[in-house]
C-alpha positions in Angstrom: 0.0 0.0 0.0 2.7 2.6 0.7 4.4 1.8 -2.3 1.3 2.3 -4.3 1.1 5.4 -3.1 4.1 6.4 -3.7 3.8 5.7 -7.0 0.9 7.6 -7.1 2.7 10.7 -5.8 5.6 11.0 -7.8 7.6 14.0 -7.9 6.3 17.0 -6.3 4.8 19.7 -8.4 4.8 23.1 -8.5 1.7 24.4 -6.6 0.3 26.2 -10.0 0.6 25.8 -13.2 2.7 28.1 -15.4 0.5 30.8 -17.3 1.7 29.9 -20.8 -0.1 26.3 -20.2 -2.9 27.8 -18.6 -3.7 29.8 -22.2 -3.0 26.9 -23.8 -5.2 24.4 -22.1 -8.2 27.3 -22.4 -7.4 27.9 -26.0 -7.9 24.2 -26.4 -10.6 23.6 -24.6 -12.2 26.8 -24.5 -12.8 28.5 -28.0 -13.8 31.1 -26.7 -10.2 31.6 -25.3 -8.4 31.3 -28.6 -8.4 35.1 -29.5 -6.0 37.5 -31.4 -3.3 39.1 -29.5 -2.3 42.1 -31.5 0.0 44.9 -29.7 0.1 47.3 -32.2 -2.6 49.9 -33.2 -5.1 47.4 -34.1 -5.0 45.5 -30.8 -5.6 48.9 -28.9 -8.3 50.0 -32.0 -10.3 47.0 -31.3 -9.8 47.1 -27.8 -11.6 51.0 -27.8 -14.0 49.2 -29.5 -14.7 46.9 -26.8 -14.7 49.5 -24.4 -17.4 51.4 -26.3 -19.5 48.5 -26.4 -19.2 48.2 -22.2 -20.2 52.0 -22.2 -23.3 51.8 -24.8 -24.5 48.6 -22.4 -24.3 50.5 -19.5 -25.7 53.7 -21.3 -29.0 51.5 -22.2 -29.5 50.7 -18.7 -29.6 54.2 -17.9 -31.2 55.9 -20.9 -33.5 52.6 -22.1 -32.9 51.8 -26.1 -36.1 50.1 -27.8 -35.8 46.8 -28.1 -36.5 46.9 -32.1 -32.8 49.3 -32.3 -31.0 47.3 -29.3 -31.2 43.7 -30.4 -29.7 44.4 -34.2 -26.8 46.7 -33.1 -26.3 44.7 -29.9 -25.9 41.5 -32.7 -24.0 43.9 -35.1 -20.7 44.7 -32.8 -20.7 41.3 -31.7 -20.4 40.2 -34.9 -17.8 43.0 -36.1 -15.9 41.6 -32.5 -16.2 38.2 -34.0 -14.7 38.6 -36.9 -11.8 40.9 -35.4 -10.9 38.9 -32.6 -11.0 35.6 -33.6 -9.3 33.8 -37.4 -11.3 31.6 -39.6 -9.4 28.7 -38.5 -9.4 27.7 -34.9 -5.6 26.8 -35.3 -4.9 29.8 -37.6 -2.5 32.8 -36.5 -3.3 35.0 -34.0 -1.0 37.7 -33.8 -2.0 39.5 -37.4 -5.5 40.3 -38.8 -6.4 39.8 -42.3 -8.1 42.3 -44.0 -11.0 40.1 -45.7 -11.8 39.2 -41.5 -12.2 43.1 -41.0 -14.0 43.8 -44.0 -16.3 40.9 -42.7 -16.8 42.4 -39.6 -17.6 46.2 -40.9 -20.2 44.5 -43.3 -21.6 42.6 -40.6 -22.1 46.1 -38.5 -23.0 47.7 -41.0 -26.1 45.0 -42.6 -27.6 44.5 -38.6 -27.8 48.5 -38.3 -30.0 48.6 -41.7 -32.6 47.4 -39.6 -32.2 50.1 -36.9 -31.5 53.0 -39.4 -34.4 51.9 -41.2 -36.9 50.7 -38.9 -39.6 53.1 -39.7 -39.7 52.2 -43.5 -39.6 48.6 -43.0 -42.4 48.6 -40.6 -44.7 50.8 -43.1 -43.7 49.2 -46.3 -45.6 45.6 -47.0 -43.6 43.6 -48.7 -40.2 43.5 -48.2 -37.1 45.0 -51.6 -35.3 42.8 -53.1 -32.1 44.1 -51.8 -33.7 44.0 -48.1 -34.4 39.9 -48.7 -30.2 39.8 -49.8 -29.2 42.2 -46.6 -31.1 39.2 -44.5 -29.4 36.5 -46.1 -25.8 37.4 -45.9 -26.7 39.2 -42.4 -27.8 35.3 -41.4 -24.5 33.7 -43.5 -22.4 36.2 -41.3 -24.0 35.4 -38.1 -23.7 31.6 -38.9 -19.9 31.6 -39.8 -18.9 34.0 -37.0 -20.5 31.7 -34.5 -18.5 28.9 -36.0 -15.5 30.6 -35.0 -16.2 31.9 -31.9 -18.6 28.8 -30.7 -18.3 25.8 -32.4 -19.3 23.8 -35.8 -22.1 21.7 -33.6 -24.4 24.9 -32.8 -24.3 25.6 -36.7 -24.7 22.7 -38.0 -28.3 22.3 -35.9 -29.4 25.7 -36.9 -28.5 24.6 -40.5 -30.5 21.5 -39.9 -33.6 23.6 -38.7 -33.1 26.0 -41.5 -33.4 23.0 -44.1 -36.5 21.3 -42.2 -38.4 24.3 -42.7 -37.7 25.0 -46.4 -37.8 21.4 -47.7 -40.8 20.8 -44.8 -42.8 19.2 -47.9 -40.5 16.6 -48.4 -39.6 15.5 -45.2 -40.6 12.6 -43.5 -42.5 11.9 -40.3 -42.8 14.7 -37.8 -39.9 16.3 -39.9 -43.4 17.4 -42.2 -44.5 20.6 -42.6 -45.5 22.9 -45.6 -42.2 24.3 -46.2 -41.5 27.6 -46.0 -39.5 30.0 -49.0 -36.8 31.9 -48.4 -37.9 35.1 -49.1 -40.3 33.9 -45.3 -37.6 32.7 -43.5 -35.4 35.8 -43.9 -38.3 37.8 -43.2 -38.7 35.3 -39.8 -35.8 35.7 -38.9 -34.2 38.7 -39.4 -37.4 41.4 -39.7 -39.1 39.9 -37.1 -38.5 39.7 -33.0 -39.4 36.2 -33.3 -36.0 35.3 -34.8 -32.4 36.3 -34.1 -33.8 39.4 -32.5 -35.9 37.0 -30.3 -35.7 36.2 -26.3 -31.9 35.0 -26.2 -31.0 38.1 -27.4 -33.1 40.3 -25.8 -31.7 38.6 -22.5 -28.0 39.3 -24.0 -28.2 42.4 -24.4 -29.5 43.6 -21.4 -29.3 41.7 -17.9 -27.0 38.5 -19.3 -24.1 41.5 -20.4 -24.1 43.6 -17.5 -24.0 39.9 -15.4 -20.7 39.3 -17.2 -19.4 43.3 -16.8 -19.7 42.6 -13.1 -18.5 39.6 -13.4 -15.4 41.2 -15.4 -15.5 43.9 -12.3 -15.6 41.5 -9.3 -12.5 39.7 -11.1 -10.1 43.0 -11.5 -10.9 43.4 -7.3 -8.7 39.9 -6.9 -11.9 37.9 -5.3 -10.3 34.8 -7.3 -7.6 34.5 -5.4 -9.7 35.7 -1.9 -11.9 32.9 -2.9 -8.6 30.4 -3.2 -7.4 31.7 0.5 -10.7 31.7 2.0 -11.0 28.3 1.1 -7.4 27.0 2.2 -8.1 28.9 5.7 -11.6 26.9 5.9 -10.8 23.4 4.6 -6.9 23.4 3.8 -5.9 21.6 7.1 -8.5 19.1 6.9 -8.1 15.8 5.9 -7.9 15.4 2.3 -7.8 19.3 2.2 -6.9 20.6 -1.6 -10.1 18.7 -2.5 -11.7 20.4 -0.4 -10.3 23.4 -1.1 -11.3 22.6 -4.9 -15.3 22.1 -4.1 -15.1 25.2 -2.1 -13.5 27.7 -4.4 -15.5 26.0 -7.6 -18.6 26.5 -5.6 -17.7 30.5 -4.8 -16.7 31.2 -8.1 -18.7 29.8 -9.7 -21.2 32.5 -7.5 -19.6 35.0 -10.4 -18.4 32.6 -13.9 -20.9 30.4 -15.2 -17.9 29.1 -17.3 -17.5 25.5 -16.5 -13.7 25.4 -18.2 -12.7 28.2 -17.1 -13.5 27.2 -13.7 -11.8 24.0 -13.8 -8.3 25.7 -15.5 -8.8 28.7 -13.6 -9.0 27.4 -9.2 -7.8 23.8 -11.4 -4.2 25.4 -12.0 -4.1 25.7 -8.4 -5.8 23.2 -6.5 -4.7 20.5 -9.2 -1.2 20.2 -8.6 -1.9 20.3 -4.4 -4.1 17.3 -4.4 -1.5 15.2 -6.5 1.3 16.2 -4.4 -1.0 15.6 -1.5 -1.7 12.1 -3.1 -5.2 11.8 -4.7 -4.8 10.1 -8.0 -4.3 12.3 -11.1 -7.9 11.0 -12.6 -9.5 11.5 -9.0 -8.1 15.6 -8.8 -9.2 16.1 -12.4 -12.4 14.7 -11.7 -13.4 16.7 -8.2 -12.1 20.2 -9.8 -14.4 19.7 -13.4 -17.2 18.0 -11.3 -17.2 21.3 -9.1 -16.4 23.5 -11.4 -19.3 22.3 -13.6 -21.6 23.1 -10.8 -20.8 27.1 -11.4 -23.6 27.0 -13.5 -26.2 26.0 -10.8 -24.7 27.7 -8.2 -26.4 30.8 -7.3 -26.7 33.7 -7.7 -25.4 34.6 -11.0 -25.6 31.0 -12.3 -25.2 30.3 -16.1 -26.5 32.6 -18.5 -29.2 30.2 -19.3 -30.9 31.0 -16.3 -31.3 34.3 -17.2 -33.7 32.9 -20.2 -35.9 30.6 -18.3 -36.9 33.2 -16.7 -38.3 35.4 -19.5 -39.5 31.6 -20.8 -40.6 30.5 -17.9 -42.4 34.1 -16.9 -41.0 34.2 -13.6 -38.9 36.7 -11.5 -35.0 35.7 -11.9 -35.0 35.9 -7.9 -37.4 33.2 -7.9 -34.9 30.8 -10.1 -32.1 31.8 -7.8 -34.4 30.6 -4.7 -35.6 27.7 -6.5 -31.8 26.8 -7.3 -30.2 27.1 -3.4 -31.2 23.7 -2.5 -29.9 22.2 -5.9 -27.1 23.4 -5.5 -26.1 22.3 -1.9 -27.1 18.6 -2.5 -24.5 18.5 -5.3 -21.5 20.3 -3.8 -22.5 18.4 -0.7 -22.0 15.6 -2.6 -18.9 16.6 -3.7 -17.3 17.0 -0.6 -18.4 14.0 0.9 -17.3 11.7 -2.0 -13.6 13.4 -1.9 -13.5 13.3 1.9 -14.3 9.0 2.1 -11.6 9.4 -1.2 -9.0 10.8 1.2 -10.0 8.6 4.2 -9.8 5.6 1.9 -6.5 6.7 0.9 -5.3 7.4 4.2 -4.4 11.4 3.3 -4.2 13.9 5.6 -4.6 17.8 4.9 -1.8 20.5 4.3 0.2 22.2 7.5 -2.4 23.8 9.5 0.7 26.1 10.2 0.9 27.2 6.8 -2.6 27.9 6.1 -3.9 31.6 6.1 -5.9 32.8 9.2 -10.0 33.0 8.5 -9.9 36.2 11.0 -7.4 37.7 9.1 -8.4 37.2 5.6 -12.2 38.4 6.7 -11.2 41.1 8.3 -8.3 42.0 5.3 -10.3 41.0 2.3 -13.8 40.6 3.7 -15.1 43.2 1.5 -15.0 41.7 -1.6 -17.8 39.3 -1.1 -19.4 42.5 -0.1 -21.0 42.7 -4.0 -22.5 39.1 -4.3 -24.3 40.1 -0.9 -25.5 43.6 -2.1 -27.0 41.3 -5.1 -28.5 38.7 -3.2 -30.0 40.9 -1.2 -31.3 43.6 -4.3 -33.0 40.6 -6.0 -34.7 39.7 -2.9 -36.0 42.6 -2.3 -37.6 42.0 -6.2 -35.4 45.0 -8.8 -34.5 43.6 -11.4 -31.7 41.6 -12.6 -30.4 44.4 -14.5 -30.6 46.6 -11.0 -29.2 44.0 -9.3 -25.9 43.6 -11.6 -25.4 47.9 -11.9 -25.6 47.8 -8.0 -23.1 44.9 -7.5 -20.9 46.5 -10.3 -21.1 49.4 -8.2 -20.2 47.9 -4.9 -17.3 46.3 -6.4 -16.0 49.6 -7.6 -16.3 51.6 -3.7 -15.7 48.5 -1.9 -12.3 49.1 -2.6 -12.3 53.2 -2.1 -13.8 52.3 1.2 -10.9 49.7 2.2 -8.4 52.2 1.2 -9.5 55.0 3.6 -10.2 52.8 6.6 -6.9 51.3 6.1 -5.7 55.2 5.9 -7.7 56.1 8.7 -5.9 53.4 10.9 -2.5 54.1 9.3 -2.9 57.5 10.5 -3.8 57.0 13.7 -1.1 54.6 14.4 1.4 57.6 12.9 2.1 55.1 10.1 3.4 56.1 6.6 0.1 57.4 4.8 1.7 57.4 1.3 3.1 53.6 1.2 -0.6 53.1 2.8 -2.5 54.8 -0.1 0.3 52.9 -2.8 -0.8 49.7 -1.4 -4.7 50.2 -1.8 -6.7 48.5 -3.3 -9.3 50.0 -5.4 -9.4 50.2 -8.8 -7.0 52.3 -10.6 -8.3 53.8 -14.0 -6.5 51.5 -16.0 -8.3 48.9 -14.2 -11.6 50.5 -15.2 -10.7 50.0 -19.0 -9.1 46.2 -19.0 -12.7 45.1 -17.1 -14.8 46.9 -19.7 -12.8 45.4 -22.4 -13.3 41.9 -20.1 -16.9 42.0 -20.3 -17.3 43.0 -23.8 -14.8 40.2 -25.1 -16.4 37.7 -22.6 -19.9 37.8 -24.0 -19.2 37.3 -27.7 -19.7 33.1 -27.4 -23.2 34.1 -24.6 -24.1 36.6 -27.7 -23.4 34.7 -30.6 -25.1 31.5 -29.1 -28.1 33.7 -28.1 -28.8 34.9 -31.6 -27.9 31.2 -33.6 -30.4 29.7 -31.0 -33.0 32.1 -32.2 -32.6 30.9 -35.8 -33.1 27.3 -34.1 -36.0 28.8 -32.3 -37.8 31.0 -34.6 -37.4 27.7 -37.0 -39.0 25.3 -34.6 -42.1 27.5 -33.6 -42.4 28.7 -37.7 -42.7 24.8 -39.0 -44.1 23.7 -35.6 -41.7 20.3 -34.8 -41.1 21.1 -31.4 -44.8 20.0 -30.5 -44.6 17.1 -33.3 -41.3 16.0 -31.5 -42.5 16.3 -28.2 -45.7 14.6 -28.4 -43.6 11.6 -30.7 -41.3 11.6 -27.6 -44.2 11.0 -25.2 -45.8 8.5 -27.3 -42.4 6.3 -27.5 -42.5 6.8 -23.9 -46.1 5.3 -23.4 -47.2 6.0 -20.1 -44.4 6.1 -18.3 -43.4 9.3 -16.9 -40.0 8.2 -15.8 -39.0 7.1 -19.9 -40.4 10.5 -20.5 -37.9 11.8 -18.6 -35.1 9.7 -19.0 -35.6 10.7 -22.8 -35.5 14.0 -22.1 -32.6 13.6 -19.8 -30.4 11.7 -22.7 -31.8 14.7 -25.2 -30.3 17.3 -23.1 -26.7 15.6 -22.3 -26.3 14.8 -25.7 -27.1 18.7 -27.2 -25.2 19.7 -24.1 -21.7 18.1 -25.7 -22.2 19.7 -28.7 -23.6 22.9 -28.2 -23.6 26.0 -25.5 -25.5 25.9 -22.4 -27.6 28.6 -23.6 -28.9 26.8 -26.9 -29.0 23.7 -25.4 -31.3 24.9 -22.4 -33.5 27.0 -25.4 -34.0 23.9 -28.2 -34.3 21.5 -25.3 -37.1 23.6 -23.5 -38.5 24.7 -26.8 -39.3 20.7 -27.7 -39.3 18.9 -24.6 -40.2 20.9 -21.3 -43.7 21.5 -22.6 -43.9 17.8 -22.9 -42.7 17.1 -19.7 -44.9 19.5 -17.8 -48.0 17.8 -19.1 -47.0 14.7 -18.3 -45.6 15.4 -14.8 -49.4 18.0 -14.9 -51.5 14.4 -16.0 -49.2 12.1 -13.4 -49.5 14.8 -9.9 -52.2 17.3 -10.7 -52.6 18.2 -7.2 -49.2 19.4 -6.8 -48.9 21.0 -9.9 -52.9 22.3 -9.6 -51.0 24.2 -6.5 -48.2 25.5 -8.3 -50.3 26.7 -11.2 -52.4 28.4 -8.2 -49.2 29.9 -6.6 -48.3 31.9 -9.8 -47.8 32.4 -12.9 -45.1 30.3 -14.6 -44.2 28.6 -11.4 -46.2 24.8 -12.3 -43.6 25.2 -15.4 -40.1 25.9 -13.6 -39.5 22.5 -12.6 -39.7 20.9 -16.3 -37.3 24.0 -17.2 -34.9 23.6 -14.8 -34.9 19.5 -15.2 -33.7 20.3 -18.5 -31.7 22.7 -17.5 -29.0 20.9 -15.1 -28.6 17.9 -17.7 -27.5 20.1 -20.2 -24.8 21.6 -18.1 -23.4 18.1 -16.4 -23.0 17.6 -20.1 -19.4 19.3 -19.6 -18.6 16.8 -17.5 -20.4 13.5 -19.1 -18.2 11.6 -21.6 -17.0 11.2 -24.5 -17.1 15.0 -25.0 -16.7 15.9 -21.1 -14.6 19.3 -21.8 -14.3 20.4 -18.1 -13.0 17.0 -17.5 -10.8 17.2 -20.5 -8.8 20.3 -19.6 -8.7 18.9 -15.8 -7.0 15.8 -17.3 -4.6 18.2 -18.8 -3.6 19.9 -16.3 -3.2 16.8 -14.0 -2.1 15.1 -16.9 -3.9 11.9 -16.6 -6.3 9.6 -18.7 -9.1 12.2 -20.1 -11.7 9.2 -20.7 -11.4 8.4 -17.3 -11.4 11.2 -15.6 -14.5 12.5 -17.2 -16.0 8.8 -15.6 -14.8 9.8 -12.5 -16.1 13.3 -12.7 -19.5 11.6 -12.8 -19.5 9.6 -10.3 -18.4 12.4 -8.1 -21.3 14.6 -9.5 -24.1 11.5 -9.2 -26.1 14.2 -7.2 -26.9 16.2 -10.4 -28.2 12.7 -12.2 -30.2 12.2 -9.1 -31.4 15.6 -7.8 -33.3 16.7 -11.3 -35.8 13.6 -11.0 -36.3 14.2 -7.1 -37.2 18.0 -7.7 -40.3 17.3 -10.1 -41.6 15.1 -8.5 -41.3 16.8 -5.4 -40.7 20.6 -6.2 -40.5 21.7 -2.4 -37.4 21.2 -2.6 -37.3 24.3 -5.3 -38.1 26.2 -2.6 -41.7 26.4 -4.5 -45.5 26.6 -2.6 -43.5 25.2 0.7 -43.4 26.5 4.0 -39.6 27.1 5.3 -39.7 24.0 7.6 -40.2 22.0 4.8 -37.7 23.4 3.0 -35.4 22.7 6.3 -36.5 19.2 6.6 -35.9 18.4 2.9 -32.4 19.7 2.6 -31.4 17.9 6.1 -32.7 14.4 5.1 -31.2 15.5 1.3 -28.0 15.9 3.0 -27.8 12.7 4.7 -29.0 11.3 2.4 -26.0 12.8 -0.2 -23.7 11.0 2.8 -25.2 7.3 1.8 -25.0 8.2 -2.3 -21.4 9.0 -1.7 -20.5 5.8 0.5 -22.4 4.0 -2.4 -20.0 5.6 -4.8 -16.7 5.7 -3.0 -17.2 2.2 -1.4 -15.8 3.3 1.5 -16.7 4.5 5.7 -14.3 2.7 7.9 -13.1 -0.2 5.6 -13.7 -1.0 1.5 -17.4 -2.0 2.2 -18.9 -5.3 0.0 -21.2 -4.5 -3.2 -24.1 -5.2 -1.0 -23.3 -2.8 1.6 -22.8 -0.4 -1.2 -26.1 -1.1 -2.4 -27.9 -0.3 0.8 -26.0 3.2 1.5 -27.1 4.0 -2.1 -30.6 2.9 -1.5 -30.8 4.6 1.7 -29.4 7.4 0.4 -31.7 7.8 -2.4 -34.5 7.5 -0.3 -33.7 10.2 2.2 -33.6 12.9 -0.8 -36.7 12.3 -1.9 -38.8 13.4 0.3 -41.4 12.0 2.3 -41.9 10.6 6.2 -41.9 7.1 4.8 -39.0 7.2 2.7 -37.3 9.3 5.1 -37.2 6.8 7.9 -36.7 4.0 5.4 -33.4 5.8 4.4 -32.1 6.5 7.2 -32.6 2.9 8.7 -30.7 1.7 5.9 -27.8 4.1 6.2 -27.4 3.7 10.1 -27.3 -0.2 9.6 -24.5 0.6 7.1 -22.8 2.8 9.7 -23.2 0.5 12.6 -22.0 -2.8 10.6 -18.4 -0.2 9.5 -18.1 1.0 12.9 -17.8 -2.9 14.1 -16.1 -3.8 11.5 -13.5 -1.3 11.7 -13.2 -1.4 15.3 -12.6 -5.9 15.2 -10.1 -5.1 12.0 -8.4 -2.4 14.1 -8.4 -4.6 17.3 -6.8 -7.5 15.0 -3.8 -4.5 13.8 
């Protein structure tokens, strides 16, 4: 055994990994990291642009845009971004720009502001010219190939698909069949029309989903990253198995800002990585627990993954209500987490890092403190029910005098200790003008891939609700599925993981909840009307949410699913182990977010939805326990490697204390104490025997 593991351990790393192979792991696994670098004239040209494009965001917010001018130029820098930032070929040079990929991106601007320049005459005229149908067209051809680049080939190649359904609808079979559709209709659909690129997705883009990423961009430039790394190491860093620890914690704070699930993993990955191989965990094991909780960003309130931000204007709800609805969610699978890794390190036999060496919780509170200070001001702003677009300007703004106010406590005290007020005032730490521009220029560049996924999901959109498949293909789903509501959504479940490898988030959650959520609320509607009777009672959009958010989380643990697993697959290369297995592992760790989904529609209480707060309290403390017999089930492990029927009954027991219940509740948790009480003897007579 000690040889095994030192194996396992061989030579010590570095604690983080060098910055050249953290760009090159995101430019791999990340396309949205694999941008032009230009330092000349250009580089700071289209940086100003960026810039401008922060500043007309923030200007709308202020001085509100119509929607009808908003959407098109909102789609038009993107685009002219696009094309600037990023070369036709994924592997193609990035410190020079071709001319032919600016001339793209000036045509691009300049075709989605004919819309806005023209709006009046377009609205009163009622046909469309000729010239207008061939401004459409390429504007579409533009939009398709820049979202290649920027995205990925899968999101086109499905909008393509939808695009060729609805003109060749006559000749296609089964509930591919519709009446087909010219071109000269679907340009008009989709590019003259809000129902189109300049639908929902967009809408959501340009206003609340930006300024989300701006602060986001904000929050980073204030160093919360590495607060969140420290504050982390000073709560878990000394406990047994600790830089695993360390990993579900930081992945579980960041991902309060990123919705990112890569650049989560490479981002707390580069650092918590290297720590849990030197510690001892096996290279597939640390790769798995950082993508596994770094793929939970996306579910982790309050900011969550951009998706969110459109089931609500789907859905019809307040955004404040998904953020409730997704607390409990959330702490079943980073619970989950952190238990699996913690019987990983007990099974192993590893202990945490010197206690001695860890930062002091006191200290970095009472230092740093303030930087959480703008994920509270937004929790508490979309409590009290503003808006998500109030809600991101006031944490933006928090972020930006939390900072000022540091600095002139930490002058005040200088002073009165007759310290040096000037070194004081150097080492401060609000943000310095230059500051200011690098996280405008952050937010603009990060929401190209959110932007150009929200407009190429339209086209899939505005296609499925023009020809009228998504009802064909939902209602063929549900009659494969008979009667069963658990095929139903097992269907949808395999639907949504296997969009979510190819595609975004974003359009995953919007084709997937476009085809199958309606389908899925009927049938869980038919199955429990009583319940969802109530929630229909309780408000509008609220009987819907749980269908929309089903779908929802099994598009994002796609990231982490295999074959495609791309959180797992830059954890593997950073740990540098087996990417096949590691995105296994990553599963196993994450088993709450396969299991959670089916519990919360058929029990949405635990959404936080028509349920009293004792409830709520009861379900997440039988959930939790029961998230300790899933993760015996999984790791095999309590005091000694337990038999596959032992496993069985901790994963039985632990399945039935999430759901919820009085019945299953006390079933579960007689299972799991027998478990407990046959390791405790059975540890105690092999320890006895030692």
């Amino acid at each position: 055994m000690g040889k095994e593991k030192d194996d396992i351990r061989g030579p010590l790393p570095a604690e983080s990994v060098a910055q050249e192979e953290i760009d090159r792991i995101m430019s791999k696994y990340d396309r949205e990291s694999a941008y032009r670098s230009l330092k000349d004239w250009r580089g700071t040209l289209i940086s100003a642009v960026c810039v401008l494009f922060s500043l007309l965001q923030l200007y709308s917010t202020w001085r509100i845009i119509p929607a009808t001018h908003m959407r098109p130029m909102h789609v038009g820098i993107v685009l002219l971004l696009g094309y600037l930032l990023y070369p036709a070929r994924r592997g193609g040079r990035k410190d020079t720009l071709p001319w032919y990929d600016a001339a793209l991106g000036l045509l691009s601007l300049a075709l989605y502001l004919y819309p806005v320049l023209f709006f009046g005459k377009i609205v009163a005229q009622n046909s469309l010219e000729t010239y207008e149908l061939w401004i459409g067209g390429i504007a579409i051809l533009l939009l398709l190939e820049c979202c290649r680049r920027v995205v990925g080939l899968p999101i086109v190649v499905i909008a393509c698909a939808f695009l060729a359904v609805s003109y060749f609808g006559r000749v296609m079979p089964w509930f591919l069949g519709n009446r087909g559709f010219s071109l000269k209709r679907i340009i008009e659909h989709l590019f003259y029309t809000n129902a189109g690129i300049f639908g929902a997705p967009v809408g959501a883009s340009s206003t609340f989903i930006f300024l989300f990423i701006l602060f986001g961009a904000f929050l980073e430039r204030t160093g919360v990253g590495e607060f969140f790394i420290e504050l982390s190491n000073a709560i878990a860093g000394h406990r047994r198995g600790g830089p695993a620890k360390v990993a579900v914690i930081t992945s579980a704070l960041e991902g309060t800002v990123s919705g990112s699930s890569v650049a989560n993993t490479v981002g707390s990955g580069s650092f918590t990585i290297p720590m849990m191989k030197r510690l001892g965990y096996r290279p597939e094991f640390a790769a798995a627990v950082e993508a596994a909780a770094s793929t939970g960003g996306q579910i982790m309130p309050p900011v969550m993954g951009a998706a969110a931000f459109l089931m609500a204007e789907s859905v019809g709800v307040p955004y404040s209500v998904i953020v409730k609805a997704a607390i409990v969610p959330a702490l079943l699978y980073f619970s989950g987490i952190y238990i699996v890794t913690d019987l990983e390190a007990k099974k192993q036999g590893l202990k945490g890092l010197d206690k001695a060496g860890m930062p002091s919780l006191p200290r970095i509170l009472r230092e740093r403190g303030y930087l959480i200070l703008p994920l509270v001001a937004i929790i508490w702003v979309l409590s009290a029910g503003f808006t998500p677009s109030i809600a991101a300007l006031i944490g933006i703004g928090v972020s930006v005098l939390g900072g000022y106010v540091k600095t002139v406590a930490d002058a005040a005290l200088t002073a009165a200790r007759g310290g040096d007020l000037k070194e004081s005032v150097k080492r401060s730490s609000f943000l310095r003008p230059a500051q200011y521009v690098q996280a405008l220029e952050g937010g603009a560049r990060s929401v190209l891939g959110v932007a150009l996924a929200c407009a190429v999901a339209g086209i899939i959109a505005g296609m499925i609700t023009q020809t009228g498949i998504g009802l064909k293909m939902g209602s063929g789903l549900s009659a494969l599925a008979g009667d069963s509501l658990l095929l139903l959504l097992g269907f949808t479940m395999l639907a949504s993981i296997v969009l979510g490898m190819g595609v975004p988030t974003t359009a995953n959650y919007l084709i997937t909840s476009t085809i199958m959520a309606p389908t899925v609320f009927r049938a869980l509607s038919a199955a429990m009307p009583e319940v969802y009777g109530a929630l229909s009672n309780a408000g509008p959009g609220m009987a819907l949410l749980p269908a929309h958010l089903f779908t929802f989380y099994f598009g994002i643990i796609a990231d982490i699913t295999p074959p495609v697993a791309l959180a797992a697959m830059a954890g593997a290369a950073i740990a540098k182990s087996d990417p096949l297995k590691t995105g296994v592992q990553a599963s196993k760790i994450a088993i709450a977010a396969f299991v959670v989904p089916y519990i919360f529609v058929y029990s949405p209480q635990m959404l936080m939805l028509n349920a009293q707060w004792y409830e709520v309290l009861l379900i997440t403390v039988t959930a939790m326990l029961g998230m300790f017999g899933l993760g015996m089930g999984v790791e095999g492990y309590l005091e000694t490697a337990m038999p596959p029927w032992e496993r069985l009954m901790a994963a039985a027991g632990g399945l039935l204390l999430i759901i919820p219940g009085w019945l299953t509740d006390g079933a579960g948790l007689g299972l799991i104490a027998a478990v407990v009480l046959i390791e405790r003897t059975r540890g105690k007579r092999q320890r006895r025997e030692v």
